[in-house]
C-alpha positions as CSV (number, residue, x, y, z in Angstrom):
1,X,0.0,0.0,0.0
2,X,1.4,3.6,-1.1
3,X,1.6,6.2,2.0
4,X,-1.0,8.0,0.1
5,X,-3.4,5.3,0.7
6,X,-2.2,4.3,3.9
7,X,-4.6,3.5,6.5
8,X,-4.9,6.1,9.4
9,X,-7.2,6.9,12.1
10,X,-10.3,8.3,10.3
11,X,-14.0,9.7,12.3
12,X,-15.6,7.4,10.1
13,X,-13.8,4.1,11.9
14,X,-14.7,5.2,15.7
15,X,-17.8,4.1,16.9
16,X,-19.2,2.8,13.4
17,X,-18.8,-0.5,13.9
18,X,-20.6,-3.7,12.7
19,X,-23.7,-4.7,14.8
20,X,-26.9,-7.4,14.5
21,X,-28.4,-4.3,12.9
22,X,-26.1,-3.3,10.0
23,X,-24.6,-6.0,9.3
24,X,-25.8,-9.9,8.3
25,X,-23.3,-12.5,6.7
26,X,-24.1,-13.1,2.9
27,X,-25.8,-16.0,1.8
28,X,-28.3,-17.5,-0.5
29,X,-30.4,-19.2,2.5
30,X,-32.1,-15.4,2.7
31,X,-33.8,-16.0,-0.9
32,X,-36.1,-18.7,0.1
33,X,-36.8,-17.1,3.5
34,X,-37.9,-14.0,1.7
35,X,-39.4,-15.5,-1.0
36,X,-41.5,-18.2,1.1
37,X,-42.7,-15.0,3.2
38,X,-43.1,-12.7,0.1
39,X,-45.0,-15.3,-2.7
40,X,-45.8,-18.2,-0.7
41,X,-48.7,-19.2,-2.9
42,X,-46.5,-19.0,-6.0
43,X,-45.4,-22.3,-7.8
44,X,-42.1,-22.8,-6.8
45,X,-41.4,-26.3,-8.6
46,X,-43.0,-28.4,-11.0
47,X,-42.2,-31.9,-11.8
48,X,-44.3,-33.6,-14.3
49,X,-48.0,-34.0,-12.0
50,X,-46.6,-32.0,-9.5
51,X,-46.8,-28.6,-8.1
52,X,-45.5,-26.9,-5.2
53,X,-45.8,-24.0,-4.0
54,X,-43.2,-21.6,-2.0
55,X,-44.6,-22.2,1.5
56,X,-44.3,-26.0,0.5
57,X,-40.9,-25.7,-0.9
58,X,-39.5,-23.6,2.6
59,X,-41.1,-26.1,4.9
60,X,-39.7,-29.8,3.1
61,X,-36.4,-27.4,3.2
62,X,-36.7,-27.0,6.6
63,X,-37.9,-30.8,7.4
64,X,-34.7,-31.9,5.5
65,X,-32.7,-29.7,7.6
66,X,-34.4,-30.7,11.0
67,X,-34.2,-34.6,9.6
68,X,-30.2,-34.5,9.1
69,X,-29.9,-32.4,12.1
70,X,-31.6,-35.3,13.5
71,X,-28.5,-37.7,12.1
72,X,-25.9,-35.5,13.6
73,X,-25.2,-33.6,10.9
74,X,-23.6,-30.0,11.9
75,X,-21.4,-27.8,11.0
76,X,-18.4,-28.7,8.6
77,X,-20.2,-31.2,7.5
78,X,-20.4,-32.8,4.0
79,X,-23.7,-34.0,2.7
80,X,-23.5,-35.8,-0.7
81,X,-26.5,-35.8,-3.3
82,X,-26.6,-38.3,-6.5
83,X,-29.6,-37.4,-8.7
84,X,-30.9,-35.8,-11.9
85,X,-32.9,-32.4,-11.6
86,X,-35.4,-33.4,-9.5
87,X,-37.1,-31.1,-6.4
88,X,-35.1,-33.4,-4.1
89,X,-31.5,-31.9,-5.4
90,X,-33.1,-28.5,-5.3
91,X,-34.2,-28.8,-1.9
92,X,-31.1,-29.9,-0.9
93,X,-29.6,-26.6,-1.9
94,X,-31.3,-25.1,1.0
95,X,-31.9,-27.3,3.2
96,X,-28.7,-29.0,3.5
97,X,-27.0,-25.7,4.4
98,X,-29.6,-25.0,6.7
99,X,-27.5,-27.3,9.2
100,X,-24.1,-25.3,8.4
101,X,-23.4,-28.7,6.3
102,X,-21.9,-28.1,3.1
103,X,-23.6,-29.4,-0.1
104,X,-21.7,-32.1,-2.4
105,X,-23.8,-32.1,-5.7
106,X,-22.3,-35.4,-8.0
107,X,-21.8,-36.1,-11.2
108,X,-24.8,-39.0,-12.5
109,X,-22.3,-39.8,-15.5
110,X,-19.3,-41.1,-13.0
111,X,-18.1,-44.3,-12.5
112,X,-18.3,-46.2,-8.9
113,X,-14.9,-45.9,-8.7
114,X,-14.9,-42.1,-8.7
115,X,-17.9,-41.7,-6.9
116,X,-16.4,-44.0,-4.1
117,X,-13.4,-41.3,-4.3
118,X,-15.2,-37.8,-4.0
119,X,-17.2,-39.7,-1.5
120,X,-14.4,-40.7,0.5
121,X,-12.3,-37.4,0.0
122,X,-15.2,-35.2,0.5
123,X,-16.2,-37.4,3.9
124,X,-19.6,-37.3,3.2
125,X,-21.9,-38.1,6.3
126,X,-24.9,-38.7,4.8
127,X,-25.8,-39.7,1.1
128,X,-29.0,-39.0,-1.0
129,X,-29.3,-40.8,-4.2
130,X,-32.0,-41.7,-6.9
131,X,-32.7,-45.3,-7.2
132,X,-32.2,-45.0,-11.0
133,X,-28.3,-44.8,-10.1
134,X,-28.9,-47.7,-6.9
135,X,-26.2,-50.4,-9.2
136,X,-23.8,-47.6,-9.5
137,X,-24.3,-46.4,-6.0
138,X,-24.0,-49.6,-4.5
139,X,-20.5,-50.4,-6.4
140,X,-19.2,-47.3,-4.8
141,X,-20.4,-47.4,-1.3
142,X,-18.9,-51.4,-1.4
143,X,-15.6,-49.6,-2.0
144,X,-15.8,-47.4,1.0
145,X,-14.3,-47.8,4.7
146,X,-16.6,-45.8,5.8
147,X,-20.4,-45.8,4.8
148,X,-22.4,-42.8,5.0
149,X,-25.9,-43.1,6.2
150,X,-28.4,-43.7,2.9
151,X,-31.3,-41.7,1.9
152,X,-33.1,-43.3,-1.3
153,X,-34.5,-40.5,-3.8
154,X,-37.9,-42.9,-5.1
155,X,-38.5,-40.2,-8.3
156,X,-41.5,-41.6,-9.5
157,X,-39.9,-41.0,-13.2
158,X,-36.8,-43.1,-12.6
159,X,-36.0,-45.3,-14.6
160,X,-35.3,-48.8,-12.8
161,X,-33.1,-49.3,-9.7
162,X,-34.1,-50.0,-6.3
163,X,-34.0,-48.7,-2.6
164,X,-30.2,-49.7,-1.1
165,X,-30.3,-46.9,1.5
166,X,-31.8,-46.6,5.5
167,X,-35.2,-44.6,4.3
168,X,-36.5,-43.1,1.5
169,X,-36.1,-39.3,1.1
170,X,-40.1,-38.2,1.5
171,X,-40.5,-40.5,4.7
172,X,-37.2,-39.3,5.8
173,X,-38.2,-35.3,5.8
174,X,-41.7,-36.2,6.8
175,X,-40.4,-37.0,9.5
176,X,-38.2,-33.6,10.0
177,X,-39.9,-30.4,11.4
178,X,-41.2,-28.2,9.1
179,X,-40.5,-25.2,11.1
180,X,-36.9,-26.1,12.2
181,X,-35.5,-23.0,13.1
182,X,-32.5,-22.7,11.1
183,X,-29.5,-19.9,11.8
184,X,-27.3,-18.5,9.3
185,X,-24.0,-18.7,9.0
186,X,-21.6,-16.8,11.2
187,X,-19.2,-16.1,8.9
188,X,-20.0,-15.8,5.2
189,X,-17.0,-17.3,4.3
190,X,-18.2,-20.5,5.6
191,X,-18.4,-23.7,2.8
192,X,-22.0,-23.9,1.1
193,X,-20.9,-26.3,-1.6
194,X,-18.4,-28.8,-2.6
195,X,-17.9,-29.4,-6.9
196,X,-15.1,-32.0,-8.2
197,X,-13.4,-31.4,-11.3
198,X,-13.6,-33.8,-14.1
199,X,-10.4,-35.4,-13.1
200,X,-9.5,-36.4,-16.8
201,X,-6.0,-36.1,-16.0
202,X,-6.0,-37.7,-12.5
203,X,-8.1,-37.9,-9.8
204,X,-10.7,-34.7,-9.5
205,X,-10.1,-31.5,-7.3
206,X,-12.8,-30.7,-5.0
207,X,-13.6,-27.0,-5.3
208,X,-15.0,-25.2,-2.3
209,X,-17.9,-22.3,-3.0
210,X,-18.3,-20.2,0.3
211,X,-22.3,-18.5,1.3
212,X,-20.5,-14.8,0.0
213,X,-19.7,-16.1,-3.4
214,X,-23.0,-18.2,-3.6
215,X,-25.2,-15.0,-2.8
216,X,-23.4,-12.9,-4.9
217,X,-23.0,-15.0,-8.2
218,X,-27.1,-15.9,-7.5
219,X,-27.7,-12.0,-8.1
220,X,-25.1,-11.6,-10.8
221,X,-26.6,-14.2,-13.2
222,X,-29.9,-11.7,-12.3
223,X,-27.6,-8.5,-13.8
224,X,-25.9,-10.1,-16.4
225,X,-28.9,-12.1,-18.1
226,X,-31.3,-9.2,-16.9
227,X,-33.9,-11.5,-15.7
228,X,-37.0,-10.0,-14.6
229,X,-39.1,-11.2,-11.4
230,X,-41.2,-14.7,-11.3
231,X,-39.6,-16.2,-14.5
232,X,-39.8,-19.9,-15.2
233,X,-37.0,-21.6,-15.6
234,X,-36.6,-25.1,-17.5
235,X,-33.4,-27.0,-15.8
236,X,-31.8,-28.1,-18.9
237,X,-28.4,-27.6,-17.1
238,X,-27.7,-30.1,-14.3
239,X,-27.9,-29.2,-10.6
240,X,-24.9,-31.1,-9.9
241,X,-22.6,-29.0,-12.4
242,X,-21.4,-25.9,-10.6
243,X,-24.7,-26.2,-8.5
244,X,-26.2,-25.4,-11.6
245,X,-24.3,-22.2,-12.2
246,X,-26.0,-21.0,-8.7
247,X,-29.4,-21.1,-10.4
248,X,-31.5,-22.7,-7.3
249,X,-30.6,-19.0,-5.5
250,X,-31.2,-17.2,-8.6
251,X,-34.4,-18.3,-9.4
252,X,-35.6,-18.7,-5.4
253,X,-34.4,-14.9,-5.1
254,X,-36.5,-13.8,-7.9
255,X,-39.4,-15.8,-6.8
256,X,-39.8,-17.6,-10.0
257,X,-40.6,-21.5,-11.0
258,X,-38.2,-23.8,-11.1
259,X,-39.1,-26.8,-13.9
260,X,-37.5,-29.8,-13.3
261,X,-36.3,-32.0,-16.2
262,X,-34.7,-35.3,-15.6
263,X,-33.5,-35.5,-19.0
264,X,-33.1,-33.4,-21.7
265,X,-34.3,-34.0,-24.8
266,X,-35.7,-31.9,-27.8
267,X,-39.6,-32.6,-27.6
268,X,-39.8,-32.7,-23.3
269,X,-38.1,-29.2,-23.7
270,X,-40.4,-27.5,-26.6
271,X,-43.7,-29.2,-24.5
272,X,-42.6,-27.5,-21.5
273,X,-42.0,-24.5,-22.9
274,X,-45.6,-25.2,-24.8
275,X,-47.5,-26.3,-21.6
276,X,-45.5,-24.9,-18.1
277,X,-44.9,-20.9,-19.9
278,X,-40.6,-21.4,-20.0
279,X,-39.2,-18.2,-20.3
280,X,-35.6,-19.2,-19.2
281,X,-33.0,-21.8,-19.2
282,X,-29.4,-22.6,-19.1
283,X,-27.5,-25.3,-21.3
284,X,-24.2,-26.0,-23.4
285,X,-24.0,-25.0,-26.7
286,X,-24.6,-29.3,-27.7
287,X,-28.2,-28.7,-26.0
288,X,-28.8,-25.6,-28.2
289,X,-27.5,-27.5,-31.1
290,X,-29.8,-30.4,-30.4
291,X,-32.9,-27.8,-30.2
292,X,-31.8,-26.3,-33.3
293,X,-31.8,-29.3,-35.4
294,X,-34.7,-31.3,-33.7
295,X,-36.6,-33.2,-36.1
296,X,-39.8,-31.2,-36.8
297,X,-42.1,-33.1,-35.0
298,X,-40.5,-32.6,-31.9
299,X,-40.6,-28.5,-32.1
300,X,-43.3,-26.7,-31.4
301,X,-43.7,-22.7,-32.3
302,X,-42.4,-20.8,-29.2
303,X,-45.6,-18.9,-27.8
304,X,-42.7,-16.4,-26.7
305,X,-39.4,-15.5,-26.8
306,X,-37.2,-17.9,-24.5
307,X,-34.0,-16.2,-23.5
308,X,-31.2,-19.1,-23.3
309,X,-28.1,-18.6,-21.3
310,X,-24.9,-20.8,-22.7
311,X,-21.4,-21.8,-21.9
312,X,-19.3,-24.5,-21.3
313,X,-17.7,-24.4,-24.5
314,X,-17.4,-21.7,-26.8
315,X,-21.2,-21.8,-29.0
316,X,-20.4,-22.0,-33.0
317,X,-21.9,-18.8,-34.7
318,X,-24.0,-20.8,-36.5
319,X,-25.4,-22.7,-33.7
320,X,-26.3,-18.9,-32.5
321,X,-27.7,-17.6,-35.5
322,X,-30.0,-20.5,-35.7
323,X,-31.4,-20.5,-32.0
324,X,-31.7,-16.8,-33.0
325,X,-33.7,-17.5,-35.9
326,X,-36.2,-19.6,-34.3
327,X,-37.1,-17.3,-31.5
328,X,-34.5,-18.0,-28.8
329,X,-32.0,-15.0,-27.8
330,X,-29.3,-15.9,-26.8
331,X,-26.7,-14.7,-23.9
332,X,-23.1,-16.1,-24.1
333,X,-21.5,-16.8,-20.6
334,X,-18.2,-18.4,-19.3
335,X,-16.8,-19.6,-16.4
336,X,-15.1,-22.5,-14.3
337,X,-16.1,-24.7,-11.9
338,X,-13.5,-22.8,-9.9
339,X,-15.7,-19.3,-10.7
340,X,-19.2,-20.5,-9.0
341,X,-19.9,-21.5,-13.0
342,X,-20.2,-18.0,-15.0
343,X,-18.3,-15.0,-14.1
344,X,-17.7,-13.6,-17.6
345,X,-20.8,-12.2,-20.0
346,X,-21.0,-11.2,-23.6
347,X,-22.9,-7.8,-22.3
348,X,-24.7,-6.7,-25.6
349,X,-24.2,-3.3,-26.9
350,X,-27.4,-1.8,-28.6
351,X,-24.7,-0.5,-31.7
352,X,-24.9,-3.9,-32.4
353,X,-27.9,-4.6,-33.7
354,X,-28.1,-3.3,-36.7
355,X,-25.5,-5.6,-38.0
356,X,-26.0,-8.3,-40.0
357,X,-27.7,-11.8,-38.4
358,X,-24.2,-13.5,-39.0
359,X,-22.0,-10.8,-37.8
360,X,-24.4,-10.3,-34.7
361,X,-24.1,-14.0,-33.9
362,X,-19.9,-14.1,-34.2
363,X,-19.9,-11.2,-31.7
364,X,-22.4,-13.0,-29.7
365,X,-20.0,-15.9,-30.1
366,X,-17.3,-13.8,-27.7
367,X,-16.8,-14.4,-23.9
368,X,-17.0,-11.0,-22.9
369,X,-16.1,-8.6,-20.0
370,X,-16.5,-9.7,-16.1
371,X,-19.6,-10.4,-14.3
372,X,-20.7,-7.2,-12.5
373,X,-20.3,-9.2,-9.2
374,X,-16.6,-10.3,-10.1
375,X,-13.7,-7.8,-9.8
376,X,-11.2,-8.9,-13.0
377,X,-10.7,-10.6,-15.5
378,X,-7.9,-10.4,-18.3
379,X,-5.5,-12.0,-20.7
380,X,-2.5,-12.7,-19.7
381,X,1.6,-14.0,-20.0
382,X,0.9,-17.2,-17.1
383,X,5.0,-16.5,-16.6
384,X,4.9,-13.0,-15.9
385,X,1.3,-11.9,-15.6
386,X,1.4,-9.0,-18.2
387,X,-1.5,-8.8,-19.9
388,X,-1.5,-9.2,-23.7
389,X,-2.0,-6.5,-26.2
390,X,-5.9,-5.8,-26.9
391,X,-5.4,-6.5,-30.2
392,X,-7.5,-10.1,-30.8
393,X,-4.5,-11.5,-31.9
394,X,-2.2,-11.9,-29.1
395,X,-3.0,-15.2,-27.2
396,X,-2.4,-15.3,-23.7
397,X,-3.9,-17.4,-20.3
398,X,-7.2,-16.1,-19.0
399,X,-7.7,-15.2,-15.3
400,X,-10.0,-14.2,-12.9
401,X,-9.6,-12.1,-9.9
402,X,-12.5,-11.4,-7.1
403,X,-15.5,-12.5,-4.8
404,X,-16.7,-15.3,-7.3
405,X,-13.5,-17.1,-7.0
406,X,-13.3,-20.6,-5.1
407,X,-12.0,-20.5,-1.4
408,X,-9.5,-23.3,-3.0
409,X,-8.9,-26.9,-3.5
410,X,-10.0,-29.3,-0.4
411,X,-7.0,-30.8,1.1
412,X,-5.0,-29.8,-2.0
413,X,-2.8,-26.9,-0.9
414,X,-0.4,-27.5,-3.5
415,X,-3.2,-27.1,-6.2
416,X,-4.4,-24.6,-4.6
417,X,-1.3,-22.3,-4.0
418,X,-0.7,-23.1,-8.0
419,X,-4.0,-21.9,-9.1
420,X,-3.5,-18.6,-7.3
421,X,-0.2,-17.8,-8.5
422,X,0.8,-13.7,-8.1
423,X,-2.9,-13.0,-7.3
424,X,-4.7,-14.6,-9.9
425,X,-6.8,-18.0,-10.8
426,X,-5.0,-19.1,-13.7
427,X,-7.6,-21.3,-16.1
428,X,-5.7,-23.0,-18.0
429,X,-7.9,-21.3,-20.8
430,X,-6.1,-19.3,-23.8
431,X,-7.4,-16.7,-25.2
432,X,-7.5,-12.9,-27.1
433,X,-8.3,-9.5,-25.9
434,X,-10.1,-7.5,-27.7
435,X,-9.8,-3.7,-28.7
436,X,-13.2,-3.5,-26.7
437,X,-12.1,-5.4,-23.7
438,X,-13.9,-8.7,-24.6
439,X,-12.1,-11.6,-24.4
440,X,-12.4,-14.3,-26.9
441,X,-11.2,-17.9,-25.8
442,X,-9.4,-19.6,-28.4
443,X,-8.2,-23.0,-26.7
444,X,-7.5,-24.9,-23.6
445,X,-4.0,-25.1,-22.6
446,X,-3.7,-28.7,-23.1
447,X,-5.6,-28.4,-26.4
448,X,-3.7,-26.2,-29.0
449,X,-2.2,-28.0,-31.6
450,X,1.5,-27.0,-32.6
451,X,2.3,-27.7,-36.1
452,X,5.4,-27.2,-37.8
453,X,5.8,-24.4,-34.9
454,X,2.8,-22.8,-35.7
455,X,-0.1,-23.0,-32.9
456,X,-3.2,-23.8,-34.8
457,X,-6.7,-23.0,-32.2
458,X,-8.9,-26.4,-32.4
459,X,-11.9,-23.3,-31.8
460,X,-10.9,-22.1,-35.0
461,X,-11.5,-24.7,-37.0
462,X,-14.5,-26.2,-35.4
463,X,-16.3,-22.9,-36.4
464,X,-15.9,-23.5,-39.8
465,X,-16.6,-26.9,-39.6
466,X,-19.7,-26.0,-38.2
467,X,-20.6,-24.4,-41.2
468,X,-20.6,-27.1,-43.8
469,X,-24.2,-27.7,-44.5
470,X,-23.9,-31.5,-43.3
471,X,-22.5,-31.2,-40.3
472,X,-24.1,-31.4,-37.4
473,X,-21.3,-31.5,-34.2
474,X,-17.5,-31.5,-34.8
475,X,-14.4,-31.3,-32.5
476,X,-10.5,-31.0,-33.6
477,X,-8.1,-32.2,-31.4
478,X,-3.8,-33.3,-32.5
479,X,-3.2,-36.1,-34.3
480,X,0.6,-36.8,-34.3
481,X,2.9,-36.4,-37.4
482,X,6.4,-37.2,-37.5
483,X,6.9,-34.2,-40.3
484,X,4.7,-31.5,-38.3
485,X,4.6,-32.6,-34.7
486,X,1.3,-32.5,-34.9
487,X,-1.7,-32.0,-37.5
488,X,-5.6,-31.3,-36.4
489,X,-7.6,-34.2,-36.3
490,X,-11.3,-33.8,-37.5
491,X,-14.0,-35.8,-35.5
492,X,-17.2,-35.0,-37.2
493,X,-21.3,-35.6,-36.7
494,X,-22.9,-35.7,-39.8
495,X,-26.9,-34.2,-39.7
496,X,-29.3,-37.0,-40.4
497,X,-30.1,-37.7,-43.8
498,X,-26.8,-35.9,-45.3
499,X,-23.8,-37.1,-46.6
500,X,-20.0,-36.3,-46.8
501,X,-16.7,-37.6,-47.4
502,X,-13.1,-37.0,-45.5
503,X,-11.8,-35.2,-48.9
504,X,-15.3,-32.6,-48.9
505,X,-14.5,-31.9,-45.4
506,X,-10.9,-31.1,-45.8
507,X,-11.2,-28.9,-49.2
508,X,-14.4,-27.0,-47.5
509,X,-12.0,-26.3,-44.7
510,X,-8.7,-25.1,-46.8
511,X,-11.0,-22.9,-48.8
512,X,-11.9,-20.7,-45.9
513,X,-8.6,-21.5,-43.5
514,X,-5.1,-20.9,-43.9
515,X,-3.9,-24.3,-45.5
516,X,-1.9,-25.4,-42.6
517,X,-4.6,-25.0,-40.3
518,X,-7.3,-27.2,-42.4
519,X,-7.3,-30.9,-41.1
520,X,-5.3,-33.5,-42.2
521,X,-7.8,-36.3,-41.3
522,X,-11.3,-36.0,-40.5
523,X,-13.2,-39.4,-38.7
524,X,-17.0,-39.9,-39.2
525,X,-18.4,-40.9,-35.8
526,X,-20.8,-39.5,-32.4
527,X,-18.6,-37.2,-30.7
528,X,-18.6,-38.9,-26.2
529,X,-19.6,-36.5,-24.3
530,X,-19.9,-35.1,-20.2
531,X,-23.0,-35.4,-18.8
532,X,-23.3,-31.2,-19.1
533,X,-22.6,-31.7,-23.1
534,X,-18.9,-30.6,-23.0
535,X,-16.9,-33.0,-25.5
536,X,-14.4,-35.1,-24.3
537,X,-11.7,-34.2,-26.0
538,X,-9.2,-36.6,-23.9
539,X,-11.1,-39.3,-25.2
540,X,-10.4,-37.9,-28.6
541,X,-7.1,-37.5,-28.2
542,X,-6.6,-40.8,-27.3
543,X,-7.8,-42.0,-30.5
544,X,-6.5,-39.8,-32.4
545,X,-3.4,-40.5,-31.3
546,X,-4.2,-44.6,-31.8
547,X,-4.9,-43.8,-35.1
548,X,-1.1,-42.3,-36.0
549,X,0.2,-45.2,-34.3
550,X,-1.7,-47.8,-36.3
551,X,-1.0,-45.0,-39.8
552,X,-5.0,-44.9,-40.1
C-alpha cells in the first residue's frame, strides 16, 4: 500500500462498527426465506404432476434440515446428493446448508470408482441418491471404509433401480420439522458447496464455494442475463454441475418456477416450454444445437421468446444464428467450476444490432467482459502476468480475480497455492483481448495444436466446420505427425439424412482456412460426451493418437 493510501485513524472508523443491525453475513439461504414469506402461494417447482408451492418448498427445506440435524449432521459437515434435476436436489440446496453442512452435488455420468473417491475425500456423512443410479451407488459405497448413512430419492420417473439406503427421502423429511428454526451462518466465508473437477488427467479436485460467493454470483446471473421477477426456468443444465451455475438461488431470489427435467431432450423441452410458460434456461452450446436441429415433430412454435443462457464451451456462430432465428436469444456466458460457474458475460451493446444476423451472432460468439459481481478478468503471460496487447490476436492465459473465486482446492494446498499464483486463478484457458475489452477464448491449454511451430486453435476450425451444411457436431483435437509434430484431427457428426466424405470436409476447410490450419484427417463418428454436453476431447485424443500409431 502507497503512503497516500495508507490506513490512518479516520471519524468514520470510531464508533461505526458492525452490529446485528447493520450487518448480516451473505448468503443465499435469505432468498427462500424472503421469498416463502413474500410469494408463498407462488409455484415454486413443478415436476411432471406436481406442483408446489413456495410455502411448500421452505417447509420440506426446513424438514430436511431438521431430519439430518436429526443424524448428527452440523457444522463442517459434508452431505453428498446423487440425482438428476429433481425437487429433491433442489431442496437440498437449502436445506442441507440449513445445518451449516456443506452441499456435495455429484456427477450421475461417474463411474463407482470415482464416486467411491469424492465420497471418500469429501467425507460425506450422509448420502442422498436416486434409485435410478442404486447399481452404480451400491459399487461405490462397497468400495468405501466408511459408509455414509443412505437416503433413497424414489423419483416416480426413474428409470429402474431400487431402494439400497436406510429410508426413502419423502419419509425421511416427513419425519423432519417443518419449522426447524434454522440460523445462518456466522461467517459468510463458511463452505455452502463442494464441486469435483472432471479429473480427466488424475483424480478430481474438489472446489469449495463459500455462502459470500453463492449470494453474490445468484444476483449476478440476475444483472448479467437481466432477468425480470417470477420467471420460469426449465433446468436443462444439471444441478450437480457448478450447482447449476447458482441457479437454485437465482431463481428462489427472484421468486420464479423452477421446472424440473430429468433428461433433456428436444420434444420434453419444446412441450414445457408449450404447456408450463418457459421463459428461461441454461445449457451447453450441444443442448442448443440439439434444439436447433430437432426433427420437426419434436418442435413446437415458441408462444414467446425464450431467453437461453450458454457456456461450457465456446457456441459456434451458426449454432447462434439458428437458436436466434427460431425465436431464442441468446446470452453467451463463461466460467469455471473454480468461478461459481459464470463469471464472464457477452454484455450486448445496442450498436450492435443493426449488423447483419451472421456478424451479430460471431460477436455473440465472444466471452465477454467480467460479471458485475466479479472484480477482473484479463488475458494474460501465465509466466509474468502481463497482460496481452488488446489487439485479438495476441494469445495469452485467461484469469480471474474477485468474490466469485473458489475459497480453494479441499485438502489440495499445493493445487491450490498453484492456481492462485501472483494473485490470480489461472484457467488454463487461452485466449485474445479484444480492442473493446472482450475476451475471446481460443483454446484450452492442453488443447492447442502446434504444427510445424505454428499453434493452430482447435476453436478455430471447429467454427468452420460448423458451417458445412452437413455437419451437425464436430471437435479438432492433434493427431501426431512425425513431419509437423502435430496436424488437427477432425472428428465429425454428420446431420441425419446428409452425406460427406473426409476429402469434402478437408477442401471446404482449406478454402476458408489458412492451408496449414485445415485438417489433415477428419473421422465420421458420435462425438462422447460429459454429462453437461462438454466434448471429451481426452477421449479424442486418445484416439486420435491410436490412429497415428496404427498409420490410419
Amino acid at each position: 500500500m502507497s503512503d497516500g493510501a495508507a490506513r490512518r485513524d479516520s471519524p468514520y472508523d470510531s464508533g461505526l462498527e458492525k452490529n446485528a443491525a447493520n450487518f448480516a453475513p451473505l448468503t443465499p439461504l435469505s432468498f427462500l426465506k424472503r421469498t416463502a414469506a413474500v410469494y408463498p402461494d407462488r409455484i415454486s417447482a413443478i415436476h411432471g404432476e406436481r406442483r408446489f408451492t413456495w410455502r411448500e418448498t421452505e417447509r420440506r427445506c426446513r424438514a430436511l434440515a431438521s431430519s439430518l440435524a436429526g443424524l448428527g449432521v452440523r457444522r463442517g459437515d459434508t452431505v453428498a446428493v446423487f440425482a438428476p434435476n429433481v425437487p429433491a436436489i433442489l431442496e437440498a440446496h437449502f436445506g442441507v446448508p440449513m445445518t451449516g453442512a456443506v452441499l456435495n452435488a455429484i456427477n450421475i455420468r461417474l463411474d463407482a470408482e470415482t464416486v467411491a473417491f469424492i465420497l471418500a475425500h469429501g467425507e460425506a456423512r450422509v448420502l442422498l441418491t436416486d434409485r435410478e443410479f442404486s447399481p452404480v451407488i451400491a459399487d461405490a459405497l462397497g468400495r468405501l471404509e466408511r459408509r455414509p448413512h443412505v437416503i433413497d430419492i424414489d423419483d416416480a420417473a426413474a428409470g429402474g433401480g431400487g431402494p439400497i439406503g436406510d429410508a426413502e427421502y419423502e419419509d425421511f423429511i416427513a419425519a423432519g420439522d417443518p419449522e426447524f428454526d434454522w440460523h445462518p451462518p456466522d461467517d459468510e466465508w463458511d463452505a455452502i458447496a463442494l464441486n469435483y473437477t472432471s479429473g480427466t488427467t488424475g483424480s478430481p479436485k474438489g472446489v469449495v464455494y463459500h455462502h459470500r460467493g453463492a449470494y453474490l454470483n445468484a444476483l449476478g446471473n440476475l444483472v448479467a442475463q437481466a432477468i425480470p421477477p417470477h420467471p420460469v426456468y426449465l433446468w436443462t443444465l444439471p444441478m450437480f454441475h457448478c450447482n447449476g451455475w447458482c441457479f437454485p438461488w437465482t431463481i428462489t431470489a427472484l421468486a420464479g418456477t423452477h421446472v424440473c427435467l430429468r433428461r433433456v431432450e428436444a420434444e420434453p423441452v419444446y412441450r414445457a416450454i408449450a404447456e408450463d410458460g418457459v421463459t428461461h434456461f441454461c445449457g451447453a452450446p450441444v443442448v442448443l444445437n440439439m434444439l436447433a436441429n430437432a426433427p420437426v415433430e419434436h418442435r413446437r412454435e415458441l408462444p414467446r421468446p425464450v431467453e437461453a443462457m450458454t457456456a461450457g464451451a465456446p457456441p459456434p456462430a451458426t449454432v447462434i444464428e439458428a437458436m436466434e432465428a427460431a425465436g431464442f436469444r441468446i446470452t453467451h456466458v463463461y466460467g469455471l467450476t473454480e468461478t461459481y460457474g459464470p463469471d464472464v458475460v457477452c454484455a450486448w451493446n445496442g450498436d450492435w444490432d443493426a449488423l447483419p444476423a451472421a456478424d451479430r451472432a460471431g460477436l455473440k460468439a465472444r466471452q465477454g467482459v467480467a460479471y458485475p459481481v466479479q472484480e477482473a478478468v484479463m488475458v494474460a503471460d501465465a509466466g509474468t502476468l502481463e497482460p496481452v496487447p488488446k489487439d485479438g490476436a495476441t494469445m495469452g492465459e485467461v484469469m480471474h480475480r474477485g468474490n466469485i473465486v473458489m475459497k480453494g482446492y479441499l485438502k489440495n494446498g499445493q493445487a491450490t497455492e498453484e492456481a492462485f499464483a501472483g494473485g490470480w486463478f489461472h484457467s488454463g484457458d487461452l485466449g485474445v483481448w479484444h480492442e473493446d475489452g472482450y475476451v475471446e477464448l481460443k483454446d484450452r491449454s492442453k488443447d492447442i495444436i502446434i504444427s510445424g511451430g505454428e499453434n493452430i486453435s482447435s476453436i478455430e476450425v471447429e467454427e468452420v466446420l460448423y458451417r458445412h451444411p452437413a455437419v451437425l457436431e464436430a471437435a479438432v483435437t492433434a493427431r501426431p505427425d512425425d513431419k509437423w509434430g502435430e496436424t488437427p484431427c477432425a472428428f465429425v457428426t454428420l446431420k441425419e439424412g446428409r452425406r460427406a466424405t473426409e476429402a469434402e470436409i478437408v477442401a471446404f476447410c482449406r478454402d476458408n482456412l489458412a492451408h496449414f490450419k485445415a485438417p489433415k484427417t477428419v473421422v465420421f463418428c458420435d462425438l462422447p460426451k460429459t454429462s453437461t454436453g462438454k466434448v471429451q476431447k481426452f477421449v479424442l485424443r486418445e484416439r486420435a493418437r491410436a490412429r497415428a500409431l496404427d498409420g490410419g
